[in-house]
C-alpha positions as semicolon CSV with decimal commas, in nm:
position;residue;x (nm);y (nm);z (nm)
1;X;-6,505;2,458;1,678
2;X;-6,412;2,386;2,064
3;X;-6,456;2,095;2,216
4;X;-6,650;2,157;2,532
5;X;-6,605;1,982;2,894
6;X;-7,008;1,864;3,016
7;X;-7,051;2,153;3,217
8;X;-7,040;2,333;2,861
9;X;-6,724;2,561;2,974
10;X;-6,481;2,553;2,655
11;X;-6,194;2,340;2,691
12;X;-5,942;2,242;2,354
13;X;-5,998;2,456;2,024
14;X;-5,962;2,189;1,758
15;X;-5,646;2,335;1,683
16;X;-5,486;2,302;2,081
17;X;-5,627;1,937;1,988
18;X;-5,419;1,935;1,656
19;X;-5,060;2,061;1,834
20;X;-5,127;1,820;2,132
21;X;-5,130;1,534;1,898
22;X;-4,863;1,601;1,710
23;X;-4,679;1,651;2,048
24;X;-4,780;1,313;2,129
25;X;-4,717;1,135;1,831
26;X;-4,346;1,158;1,883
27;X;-4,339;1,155;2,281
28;X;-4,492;0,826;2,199
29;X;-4,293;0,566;1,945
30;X;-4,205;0,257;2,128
31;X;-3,856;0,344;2,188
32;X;-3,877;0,646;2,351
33;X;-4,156;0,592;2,559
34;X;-3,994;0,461;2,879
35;X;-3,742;0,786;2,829
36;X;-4,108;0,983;2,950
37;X;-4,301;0,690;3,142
38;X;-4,290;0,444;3,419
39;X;-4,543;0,122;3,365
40;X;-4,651;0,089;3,766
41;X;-4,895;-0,196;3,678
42;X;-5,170;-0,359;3,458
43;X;-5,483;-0,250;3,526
44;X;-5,688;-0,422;3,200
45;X;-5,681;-0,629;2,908
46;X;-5,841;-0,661;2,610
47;X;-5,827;-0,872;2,268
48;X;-5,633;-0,645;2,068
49;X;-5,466;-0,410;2,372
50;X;-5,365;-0,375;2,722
51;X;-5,414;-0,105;2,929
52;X;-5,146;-0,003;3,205
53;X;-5,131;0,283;3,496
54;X;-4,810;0,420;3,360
55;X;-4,615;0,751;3,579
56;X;-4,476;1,040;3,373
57;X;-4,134;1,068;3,492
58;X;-4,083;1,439;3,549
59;X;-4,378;1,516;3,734
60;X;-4,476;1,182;3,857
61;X;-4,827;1,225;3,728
62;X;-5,043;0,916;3,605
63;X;-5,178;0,852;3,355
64;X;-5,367;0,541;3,162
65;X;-5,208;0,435;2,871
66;X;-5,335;0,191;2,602
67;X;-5,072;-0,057;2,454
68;X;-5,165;-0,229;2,102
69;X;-4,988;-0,552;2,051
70;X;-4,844;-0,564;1,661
């Protein structure tokens, strides 16, 4: 299965999908985020989360990243 972009062009194979996550899962824990990211400002809120323009570090590209309060 591939998940498609709207012009219908393929895009991810589920599995691309599969190692991206995995990649992501442990870029992301709490305490080493800020090792990979710069918060640059809040951009939305909601009940549960917050949402914040963050800057990957090495590359300064942004990105939007959704914060879930514990």
């Amino acid at each position: 299965m591939n998940i498609g972009c709207p012009e219908g062009i393929d895009f991810f194979s589920s599995k691309d999908l599969g190692d991206w996550e995995k990649v992501l899962i442990k870029m992301m824990k709490r305490k080493k985020f800020h090792e990979f990211f710069k918060g640059v400002k809040k951009i939305g809120k909601g009940n549960f989360a917050s949402v914040y323009l963050t800057q990957r570090l090495n590359d300064k590209v942004n990105f939007a990243v959704k914060a879930f309060q514990k």
